[in-house]
C-alpha positions in Angstrom: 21.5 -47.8 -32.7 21.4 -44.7 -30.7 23.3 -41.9 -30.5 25.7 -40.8 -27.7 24.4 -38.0 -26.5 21.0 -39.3 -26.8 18.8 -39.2 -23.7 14.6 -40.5 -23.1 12.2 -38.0 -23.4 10.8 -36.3 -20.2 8.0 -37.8 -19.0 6.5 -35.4 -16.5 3.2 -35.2 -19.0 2.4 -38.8 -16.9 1.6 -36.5 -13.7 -0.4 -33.3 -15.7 -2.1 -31.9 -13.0 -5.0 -29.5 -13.4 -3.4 -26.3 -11.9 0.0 -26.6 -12.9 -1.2 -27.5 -16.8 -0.3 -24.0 -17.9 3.3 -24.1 -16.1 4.9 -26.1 -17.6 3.7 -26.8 -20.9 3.2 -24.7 -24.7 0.6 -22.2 -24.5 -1.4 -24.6 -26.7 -1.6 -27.2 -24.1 -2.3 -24.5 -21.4 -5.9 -23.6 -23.5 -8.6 -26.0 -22.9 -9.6 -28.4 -25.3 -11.8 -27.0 -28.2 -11.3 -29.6 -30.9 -12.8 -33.1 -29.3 -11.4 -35.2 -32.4 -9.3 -38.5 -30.9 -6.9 -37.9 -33.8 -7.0 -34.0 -33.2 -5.5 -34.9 -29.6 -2.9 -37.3 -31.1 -1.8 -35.4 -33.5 -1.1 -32.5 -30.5 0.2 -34.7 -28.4 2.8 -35.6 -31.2 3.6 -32.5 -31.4 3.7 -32.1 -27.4 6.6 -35.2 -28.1 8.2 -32.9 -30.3 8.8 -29.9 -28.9 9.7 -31.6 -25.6 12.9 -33.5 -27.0 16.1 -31.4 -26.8 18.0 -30.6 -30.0 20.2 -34.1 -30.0 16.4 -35.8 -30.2 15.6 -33.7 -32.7 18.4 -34.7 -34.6 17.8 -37.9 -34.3 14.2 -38.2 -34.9 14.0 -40.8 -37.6 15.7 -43.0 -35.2 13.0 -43.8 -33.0 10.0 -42.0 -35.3 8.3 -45.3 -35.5 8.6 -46.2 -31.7 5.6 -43.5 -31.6 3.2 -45.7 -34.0 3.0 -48.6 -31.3 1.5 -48.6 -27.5 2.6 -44.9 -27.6 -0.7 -44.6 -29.6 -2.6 -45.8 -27.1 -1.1 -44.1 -24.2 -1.8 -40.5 -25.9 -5.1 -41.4 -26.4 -5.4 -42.5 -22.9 -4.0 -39.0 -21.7 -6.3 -36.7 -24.3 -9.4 -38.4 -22.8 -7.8 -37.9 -19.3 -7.4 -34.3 -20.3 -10.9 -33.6 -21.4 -12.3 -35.0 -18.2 -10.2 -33.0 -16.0 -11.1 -30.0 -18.8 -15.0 -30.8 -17.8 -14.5 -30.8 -14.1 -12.9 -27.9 -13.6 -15.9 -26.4 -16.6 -17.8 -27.7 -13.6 -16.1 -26.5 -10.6 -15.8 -23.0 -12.2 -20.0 -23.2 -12.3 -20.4 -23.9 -9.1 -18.3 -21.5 -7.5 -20.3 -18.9 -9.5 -23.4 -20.0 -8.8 -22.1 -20.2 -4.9 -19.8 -17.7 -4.3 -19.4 -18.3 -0.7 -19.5 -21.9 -0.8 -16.6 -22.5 1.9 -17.7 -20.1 4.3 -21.7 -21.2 4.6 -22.8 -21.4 8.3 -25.0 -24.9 8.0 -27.0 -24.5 10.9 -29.7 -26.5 11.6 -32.1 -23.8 10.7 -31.1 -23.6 7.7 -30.1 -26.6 6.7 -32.2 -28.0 3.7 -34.2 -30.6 5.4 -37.1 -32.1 4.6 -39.9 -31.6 7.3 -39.3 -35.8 7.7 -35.9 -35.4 8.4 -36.0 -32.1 10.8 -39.0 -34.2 13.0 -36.1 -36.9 12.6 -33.5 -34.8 13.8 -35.4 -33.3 16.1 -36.4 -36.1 18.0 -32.6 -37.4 18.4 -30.5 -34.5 18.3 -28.7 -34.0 21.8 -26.6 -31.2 23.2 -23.2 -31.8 24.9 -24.7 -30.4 27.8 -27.2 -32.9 28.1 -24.2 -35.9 29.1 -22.6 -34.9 32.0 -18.5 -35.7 32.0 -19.3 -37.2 35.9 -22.9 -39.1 36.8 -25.2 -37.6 39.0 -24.7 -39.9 41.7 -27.1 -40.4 44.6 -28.0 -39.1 47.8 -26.6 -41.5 50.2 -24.9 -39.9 53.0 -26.8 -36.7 54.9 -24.0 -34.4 56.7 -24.0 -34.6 60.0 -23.0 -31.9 63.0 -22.7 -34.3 65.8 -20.8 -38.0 65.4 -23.5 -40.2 67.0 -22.4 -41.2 70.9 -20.5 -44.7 70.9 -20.7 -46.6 74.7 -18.0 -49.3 74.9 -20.7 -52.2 76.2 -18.3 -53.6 78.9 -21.3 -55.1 81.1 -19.8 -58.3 80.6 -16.2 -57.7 80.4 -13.9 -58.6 83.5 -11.1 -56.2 84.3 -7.7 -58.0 84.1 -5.6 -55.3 86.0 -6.3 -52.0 88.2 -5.8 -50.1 84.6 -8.3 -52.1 82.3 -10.5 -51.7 85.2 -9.7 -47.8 85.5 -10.6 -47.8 81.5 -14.1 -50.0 81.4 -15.3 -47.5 84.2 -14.3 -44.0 82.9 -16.7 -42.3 80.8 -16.2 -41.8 77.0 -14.0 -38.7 76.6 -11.4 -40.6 79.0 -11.4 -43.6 76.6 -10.7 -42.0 73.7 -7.8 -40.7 75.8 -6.5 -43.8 76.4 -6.7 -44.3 72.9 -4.6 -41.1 71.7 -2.2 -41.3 74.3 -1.4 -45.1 73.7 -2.5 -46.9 76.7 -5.7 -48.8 75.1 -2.4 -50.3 73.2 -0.8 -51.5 76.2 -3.5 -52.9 77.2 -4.8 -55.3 74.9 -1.8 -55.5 71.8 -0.2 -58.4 73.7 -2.7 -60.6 75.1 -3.5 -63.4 73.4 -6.9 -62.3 73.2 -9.2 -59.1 72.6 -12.5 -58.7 73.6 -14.8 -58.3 71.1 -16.9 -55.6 72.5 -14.0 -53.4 72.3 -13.3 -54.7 68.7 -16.9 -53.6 68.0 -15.9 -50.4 69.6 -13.0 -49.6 67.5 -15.2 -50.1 64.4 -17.8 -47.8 65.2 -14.9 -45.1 66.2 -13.8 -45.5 62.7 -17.0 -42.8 61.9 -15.8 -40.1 63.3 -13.5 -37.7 62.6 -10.0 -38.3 61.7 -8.0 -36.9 64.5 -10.0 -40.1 66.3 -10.8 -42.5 63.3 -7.2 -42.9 62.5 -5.9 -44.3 65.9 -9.1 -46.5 66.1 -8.1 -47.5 62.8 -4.9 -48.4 63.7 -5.3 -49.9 66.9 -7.9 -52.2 65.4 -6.0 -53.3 62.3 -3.1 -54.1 65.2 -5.1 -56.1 67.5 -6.6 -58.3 64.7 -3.8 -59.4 62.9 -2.1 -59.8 66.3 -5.6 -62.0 66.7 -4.9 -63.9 63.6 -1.3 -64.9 64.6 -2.3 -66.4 67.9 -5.5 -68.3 66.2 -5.2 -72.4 66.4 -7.4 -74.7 64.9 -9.6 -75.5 67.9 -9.7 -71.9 68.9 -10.1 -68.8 67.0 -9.5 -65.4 68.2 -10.9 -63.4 65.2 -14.1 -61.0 65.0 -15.3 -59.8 61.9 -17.7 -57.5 61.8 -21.4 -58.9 60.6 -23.7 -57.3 57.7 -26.0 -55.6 60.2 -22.7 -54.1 61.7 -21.3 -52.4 58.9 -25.0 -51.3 57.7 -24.8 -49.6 61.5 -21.3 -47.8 60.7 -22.6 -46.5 57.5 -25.7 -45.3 59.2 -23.5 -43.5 61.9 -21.4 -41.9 58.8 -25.0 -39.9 57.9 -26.2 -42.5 55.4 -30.3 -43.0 55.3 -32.1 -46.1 55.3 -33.9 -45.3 51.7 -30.5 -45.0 50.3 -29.1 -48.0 52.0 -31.7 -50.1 50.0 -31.4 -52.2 53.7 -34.0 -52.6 56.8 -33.7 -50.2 59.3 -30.5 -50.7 61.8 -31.1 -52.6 64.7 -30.9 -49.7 67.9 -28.2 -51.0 70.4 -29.8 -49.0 74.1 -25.6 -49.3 75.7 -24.0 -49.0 73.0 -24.9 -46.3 69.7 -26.9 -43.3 70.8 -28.2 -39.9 69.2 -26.6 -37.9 71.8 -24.7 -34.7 71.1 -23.4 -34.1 74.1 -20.4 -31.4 74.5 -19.2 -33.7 71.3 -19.6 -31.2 68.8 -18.3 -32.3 65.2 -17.4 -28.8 63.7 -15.0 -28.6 67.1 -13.1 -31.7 66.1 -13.7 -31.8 62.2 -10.8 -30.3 60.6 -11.3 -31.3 57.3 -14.3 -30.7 54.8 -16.8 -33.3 55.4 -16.3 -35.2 52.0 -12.6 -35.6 53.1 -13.3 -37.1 57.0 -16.1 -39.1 54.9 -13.6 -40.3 52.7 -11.3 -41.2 54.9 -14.0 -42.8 57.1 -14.9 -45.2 54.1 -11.2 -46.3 53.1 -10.4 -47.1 56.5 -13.9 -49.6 56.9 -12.8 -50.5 53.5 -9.8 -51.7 54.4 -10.7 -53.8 57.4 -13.2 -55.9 55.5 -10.3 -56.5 53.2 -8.4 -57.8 56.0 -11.3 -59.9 56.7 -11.8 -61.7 53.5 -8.6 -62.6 53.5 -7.8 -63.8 56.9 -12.0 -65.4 57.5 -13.3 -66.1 53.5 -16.1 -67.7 55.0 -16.6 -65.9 57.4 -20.0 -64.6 55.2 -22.4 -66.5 53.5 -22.8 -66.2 50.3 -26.2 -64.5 51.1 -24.5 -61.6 53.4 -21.8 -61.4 50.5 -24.3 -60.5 48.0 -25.9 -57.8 50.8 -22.1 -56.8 51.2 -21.2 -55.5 47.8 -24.8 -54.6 46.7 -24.2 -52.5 50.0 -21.0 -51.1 48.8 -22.0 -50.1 45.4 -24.6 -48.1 47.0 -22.5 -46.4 49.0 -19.4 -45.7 46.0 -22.4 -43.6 43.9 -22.7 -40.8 46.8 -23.2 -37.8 45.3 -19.9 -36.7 47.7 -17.7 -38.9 46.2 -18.3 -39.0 42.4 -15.1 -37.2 41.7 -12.6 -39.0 44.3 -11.1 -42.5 43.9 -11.9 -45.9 44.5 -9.3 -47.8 44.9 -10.1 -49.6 48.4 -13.5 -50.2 47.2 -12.4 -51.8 43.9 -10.2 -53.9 45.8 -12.5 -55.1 48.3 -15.2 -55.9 45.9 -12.6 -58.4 43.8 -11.8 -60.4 47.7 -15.8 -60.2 47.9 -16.5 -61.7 44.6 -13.5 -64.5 45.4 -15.1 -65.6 48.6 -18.7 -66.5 46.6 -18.7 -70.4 47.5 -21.7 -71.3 44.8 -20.9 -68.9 42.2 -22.4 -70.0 39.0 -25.6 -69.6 40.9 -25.0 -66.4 42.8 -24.0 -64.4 39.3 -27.3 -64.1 37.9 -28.8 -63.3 41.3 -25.7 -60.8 41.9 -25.8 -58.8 38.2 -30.2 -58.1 39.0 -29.5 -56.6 42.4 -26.7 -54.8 41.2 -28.9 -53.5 37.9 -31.3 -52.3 40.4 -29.1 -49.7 42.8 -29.6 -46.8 40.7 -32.4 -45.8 38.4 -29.8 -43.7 36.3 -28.1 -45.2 33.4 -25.0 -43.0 34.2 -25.2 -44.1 38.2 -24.7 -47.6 36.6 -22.0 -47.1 34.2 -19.8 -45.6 37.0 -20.8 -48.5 38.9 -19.8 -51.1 36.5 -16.5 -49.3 36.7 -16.3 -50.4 40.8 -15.2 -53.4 39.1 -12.2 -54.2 37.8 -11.4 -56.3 34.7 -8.4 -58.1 36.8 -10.1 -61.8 37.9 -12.5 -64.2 35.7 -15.3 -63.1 38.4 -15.0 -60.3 37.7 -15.1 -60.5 34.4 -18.2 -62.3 34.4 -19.9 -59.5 36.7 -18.9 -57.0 33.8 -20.2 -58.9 31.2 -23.3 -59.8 32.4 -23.7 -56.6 33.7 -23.0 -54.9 29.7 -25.6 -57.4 28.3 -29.4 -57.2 28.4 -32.0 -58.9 30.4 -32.8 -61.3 28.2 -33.9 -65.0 29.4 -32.0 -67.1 26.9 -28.7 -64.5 26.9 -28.6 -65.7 30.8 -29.2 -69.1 30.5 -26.4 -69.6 27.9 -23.9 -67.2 30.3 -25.3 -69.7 33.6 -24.2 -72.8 31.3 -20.5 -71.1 30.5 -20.3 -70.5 33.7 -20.9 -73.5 35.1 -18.2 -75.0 32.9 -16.1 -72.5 34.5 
């Protein structure tokens, strides 16, 4: 039916395109439209057919004449409409450009922006700068600096020397103790015995305040003598201290933190054992580092230890003290001091903290308004939502609670999932 050397007509007309129309294409076809007629357009497009086939299609025209009289029909008058819209677009594009010459370089700026005066009170009203949200929250004033650590007395009025050198060590006065301490000896002393006073426990935790040329072998010595405490612990006896809520409030008010801050009552005032006494213990002669460092390192090292006490004592705390514990601790984490270094210790301790909760349906609620409450800033509390990791189903709880508002029946329905839980 065909001939041999006969091949289908191009069809790149399928994919005209606006810029290229004149490329490609007779000059007739490059020319926008003047004659609108449907049959005008067919009739060119025909003619488009026909000076598009090669001379072997011209050849053999009456072949396939009549395959043009079918759908072709349609098609062309598909593509002539086609062509007279895109015609009237660019008609339109060409108007605007010259009414607005400078259409793609206009500076919309706010003043000159045509608004309504509706929509500029609007805008007005709501617009913010980037300047206004901080990348890092504001944090609070927790922790005053301090020139002088405050004057810890190892209360050994009830202690009984065991040997000539634990009696040459309850006697001396302070500077000689923290000797002993440096040099190793306080570790002679106590790491073997089946037992450690708890005064000098209490000791070691309120040396974890000052700097760290002394904090870190207090530190250590502590973290020794009460796992070496938890080893040698029986049912009937237990040789295990853990340092109550009114301690730790006392170490973070020896660290340079104020009451207001603490959200806490006043710290009881021990006459034997912490002091405001300065004397020849000057902290810029010992204090190496800057003081966000040595208070940094202060912190991670309390941190730690009540980690080593949730896990070794969980109930060691009532749920009350538990809930003054990490309301505590969040307080502390938004210091203005330590927005910008990590919390890793912190996060931890807070997930053992939440664990430890014995009634904890009932606690959450109680938990998520004290915590709402530590900082008036709504950038204060997203970094302290943050504290808490999304690791545990506590904690998960504690975030979503925290995300949600205040609202009666939204708390009620959490209390009930809870419960289930």
């Amino acid at each position: 039916m065909f001939p041999t050397d006969w091949s289908p007509p191009p069809i790149e007309f399928l994919n005209l395109r606006v810029p290229q129309a004149s490329r490609g294409l007779p000059e007739e076809l490059g020319q926008e439209p003047q004659d609108l007629d449907p049959q005008g357009s067919l009739t060119s497009l025909e003619e488009l057919f026909g000076n598009m086939a090669g001379p072997s299609q011209k050849s053999t025209a009456p072949v396939y004449q009549g395959w043009m009289t079918g759908d072709s029909a349609y098609l062309c008058c598909q593509l002539s409409s086609l062509c007279r819209e895109q015609a009237l677009e660019q008609e339109r594009e060409k108007l605007l450009l010259h009414d607005c010459p400078d259409l793609y370089s206009l500076d919309l700026a706010e003043d000159e922006a045509p608004l309504t005066p509706e929509h500029r009170m609007l805008v007005e009203r709501f617009s913010m700068s980037l300047q206004v949200i901080p990348p890092v929250h504001p944090g609070e004033t927790v922790f005053l600096p301090r020139r002088h650590p405050l004057y810890c007395i190892l209360d050994c009025s009830h202690l009984k020397p065991r040997s000539h050198l634990e009696g040459l060590f309850l006697s001396c006065p302070l500077a000689q103790q923290l000797s002993f301490l440096r040099s190793g000896l306080l570790s002679n002393l106590y790491l073997h015995t089946p037992d450690c006073p708890v005064p000098l426990l209490q000791w070691l935790f309120q040396l974890l305040t000052w700097p760290p040329e002394t904090s870190s072998g207090a530190f250590g010595l502590l973290w020794d003598l009460s796992v070496n405490g938890l080893f040698h612990q029986s049912d009937g006896d237990k040789h295990w201290w853990c340092p109550s809520l009114q301690e730790v409030t006392e170490v973070f008010h020896s660290l340079g933190a104020h009451s207001p801050a603490l959200g806490l009552r006043e710290p009881r005032q021990h006459s034997g054992r912490v002091l405001k006494n300065s004397t020849s213990l000057n902290w810029s002669e010992q204090q190496d580092a800057p003081l966000e460092i040595a208070l940094d390192v202060s912190l991670n090292y309390i941190y730690k230890f009540l980690a080593l006490c949730a896990l070794a004592q969980p109930g060691a705390y009532t749920d009350g003290d538990l809930l003054g514990l990490i309301e505590l601790l969040c307080r502390v984490g938004l210091d203005v001091g330590l927005r910008l270094l990590p919390k890793t210790d912190l996060q931890q301790l807070l997930l053992l903290l939440l664990e430890n909760i014995h009634e904890w349906p009932r606690k959450l609620q109680k938990l998520c308004c004290s915590l709402s409450e530590v900082s008036d800033h709504h950038h204060n509390l997203l970094a302290l939502v943050q504290f808490f990791l999304d690791v545990t189903s506590r904690s998960r709880w504690v975030l979503l609670h925290l995300g949600l508002p205040a609202q009666p029946q939204t708390a009620s329905a959490l209390h009930c999932t809870s419960q289930k839980l």
